[in-house]
C-alpha positions as CSV (number, residue, x, y, z in Angstrom):
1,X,56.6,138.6,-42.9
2,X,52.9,138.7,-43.5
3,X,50.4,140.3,-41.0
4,X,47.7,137.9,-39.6
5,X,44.5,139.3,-39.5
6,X,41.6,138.0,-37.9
7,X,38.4,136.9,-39.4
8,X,36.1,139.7,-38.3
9,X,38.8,141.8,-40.1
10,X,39.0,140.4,-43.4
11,X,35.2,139.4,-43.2
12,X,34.4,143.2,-41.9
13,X,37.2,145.1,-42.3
14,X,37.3,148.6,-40.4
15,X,37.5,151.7,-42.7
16,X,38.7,155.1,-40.7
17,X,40.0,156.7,-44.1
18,X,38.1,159.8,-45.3
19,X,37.5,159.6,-49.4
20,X,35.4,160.8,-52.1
21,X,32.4,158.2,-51.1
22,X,32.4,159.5,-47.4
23,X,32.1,163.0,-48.7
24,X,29.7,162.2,-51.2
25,X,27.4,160.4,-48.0
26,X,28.1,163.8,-45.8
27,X,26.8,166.3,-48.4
28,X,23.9,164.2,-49.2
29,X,23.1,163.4,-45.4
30,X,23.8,167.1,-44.9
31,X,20.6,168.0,-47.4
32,X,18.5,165.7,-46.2
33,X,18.1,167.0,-42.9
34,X,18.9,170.9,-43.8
35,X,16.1,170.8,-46.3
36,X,12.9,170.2,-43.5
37,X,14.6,172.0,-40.9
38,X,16.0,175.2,-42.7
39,X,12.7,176.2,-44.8
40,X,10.9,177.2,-41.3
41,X,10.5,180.2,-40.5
42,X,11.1,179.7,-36.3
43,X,14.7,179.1,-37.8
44,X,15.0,182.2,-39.4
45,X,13.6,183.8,-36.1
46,X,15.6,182.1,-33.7
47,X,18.4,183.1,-35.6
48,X,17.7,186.8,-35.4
49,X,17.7,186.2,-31.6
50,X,19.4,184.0,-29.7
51,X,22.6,185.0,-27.8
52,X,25.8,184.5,-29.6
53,X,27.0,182.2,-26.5
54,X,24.2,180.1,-27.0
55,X,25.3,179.4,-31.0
56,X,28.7,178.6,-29.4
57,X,27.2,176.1,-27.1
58,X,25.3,174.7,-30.4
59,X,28.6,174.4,-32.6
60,X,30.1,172.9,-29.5
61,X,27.1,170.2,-28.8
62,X,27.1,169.8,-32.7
63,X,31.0,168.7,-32.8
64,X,30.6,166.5,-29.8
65,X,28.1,164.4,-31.3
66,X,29.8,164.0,-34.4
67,X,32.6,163.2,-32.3
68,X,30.9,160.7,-30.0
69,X,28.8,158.6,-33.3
70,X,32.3,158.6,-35.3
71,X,34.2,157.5,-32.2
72,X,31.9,154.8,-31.6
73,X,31.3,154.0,-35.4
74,X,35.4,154.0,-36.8
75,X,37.7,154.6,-33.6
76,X,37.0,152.6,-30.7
77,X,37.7,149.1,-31.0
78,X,41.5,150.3,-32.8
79,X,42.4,153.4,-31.0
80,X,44.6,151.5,-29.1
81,X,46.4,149.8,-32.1
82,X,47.8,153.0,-33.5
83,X,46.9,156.2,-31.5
84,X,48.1,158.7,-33.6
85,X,47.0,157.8,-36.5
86,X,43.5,157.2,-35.6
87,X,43.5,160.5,-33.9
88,X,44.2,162.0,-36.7
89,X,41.6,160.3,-38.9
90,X,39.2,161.1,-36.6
91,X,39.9,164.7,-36.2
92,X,39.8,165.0,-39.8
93,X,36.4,163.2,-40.1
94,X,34.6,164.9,-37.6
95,X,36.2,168.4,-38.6
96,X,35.3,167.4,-42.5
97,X,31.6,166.2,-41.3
98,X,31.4,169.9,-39.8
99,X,32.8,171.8,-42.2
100,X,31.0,170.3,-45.2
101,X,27.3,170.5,-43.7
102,X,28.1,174.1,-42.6
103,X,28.8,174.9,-46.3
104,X,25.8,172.7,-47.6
105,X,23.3,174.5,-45.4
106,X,25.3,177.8,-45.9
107,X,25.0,177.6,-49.9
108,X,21.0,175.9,-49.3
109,X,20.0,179.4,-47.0
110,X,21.3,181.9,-49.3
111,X,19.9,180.0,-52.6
112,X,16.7,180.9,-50.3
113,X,17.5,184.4,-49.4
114,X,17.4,183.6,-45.9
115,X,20.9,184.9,-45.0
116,X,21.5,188.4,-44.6
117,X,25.4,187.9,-45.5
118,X,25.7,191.3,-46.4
119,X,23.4,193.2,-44.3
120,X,23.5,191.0,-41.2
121,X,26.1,188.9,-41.5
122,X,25.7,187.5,-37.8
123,X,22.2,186.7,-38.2
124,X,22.8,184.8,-41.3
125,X,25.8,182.9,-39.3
126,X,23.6,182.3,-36.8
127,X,20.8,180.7,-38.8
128,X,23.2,178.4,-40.6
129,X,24.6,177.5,-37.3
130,X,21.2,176.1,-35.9
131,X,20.8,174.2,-39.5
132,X,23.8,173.3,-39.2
133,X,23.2,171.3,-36.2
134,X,20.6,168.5,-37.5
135,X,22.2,168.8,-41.0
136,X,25.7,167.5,-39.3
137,X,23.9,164.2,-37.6
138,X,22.2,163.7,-40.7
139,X,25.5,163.9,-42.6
140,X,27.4,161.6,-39.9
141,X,24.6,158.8,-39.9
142,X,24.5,159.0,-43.8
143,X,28.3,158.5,-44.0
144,X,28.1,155.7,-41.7
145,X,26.1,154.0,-44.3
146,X,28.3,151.3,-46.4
C-alpha cells in the first residue's frame, strides 16, 4: 500500500531531520552574529556584572525563541501527524541550535582572550552567555535557509 501525499508535500516537502547541512547553517549563522556583537567591549562589561539570575533569564529567553522560530518554521502544521516524533526532532533542533552557538562564541571569545576561563570562569560564562543570545537567532534563521 502506497502513501498518498499531497501536492504541497511532494512540491515542498517538510524537512524536521537534523543533518550535516543544518549544522553547517547553525555554526555559520552562529558567527555571523557573534562576530559584531562579541568584539564590544559593553559585552565584556556587562558580563563582569550582571546578576547570575539575569543570565538565567537570558539562556531561558534564548531557548524560547529558538523554540518558538523552529516551532513555527518545521513543527506546526505536522505536530499533530506524529507527536512524538516531532517532539523529539524538535527538542533535538533547538537543544543542537543552543548547544552549537554556545561553543562557536565560546571557542570565538577565548581565540580573543576575552574569557577569563581560568581566572574567572563565571565572568567568562557569562559573556559567552549574552553572545550567545544573538549568535543563537542568527544560527536558527541561517538554518532555516534551504
Amino acid at each position: 500500500m502506497t502513501k498518498k501525499s499531497t501536492i504541497g508535500e511532494i512540491i515542498n516537502p517538510i524537512r524536521v531531520d537534523f543533518n550535516f547541512r543544518d549544522t553547517i547553517q547553525i555554526i555559520v549563522g552562529a558567527f555571523v552574529l557573534a562576530v559584531p556583537v562579541g568584539f564590544t567591549q559593553e559585552v565584556w562589561d556587562l558580563g563582569e556584572t550582571l546578576p547570575f539570575n539575569n543570565i538565567l533569564i537570558l539562556i531561558g529567553m534564548t531557548l524560547f525563541f529558538i523554540g518558538i522560530f523552529t516551532y513555527y518554521h518545521y513543527h506546526r502544521e505536522h505536530m499533530r501527524s506524529n507527536l512524538k516524533y516531532h517532539i523529539i526532532e524538535f527538542t533535538k533542533r533547538v537543544a543542537f541550535t543552543y548547544i552549537i552557538s554556545f561553543v562557536i562564541v565560546a571557542g570565538l571569545m577565548a581565540a580573543i582572550n576575552v574569557t577569563p576561563w581560568q581566572t574567572n570562569p563565571s565572568v567568562a560564562f557569562n559573556i559567552v552567555v549574552l553572545v550567545t543570545f544573538p549568535a543563537a537567532i542568527g544560527a536558527v534563521i541561517s538554518d532555516r535557509i534551504r
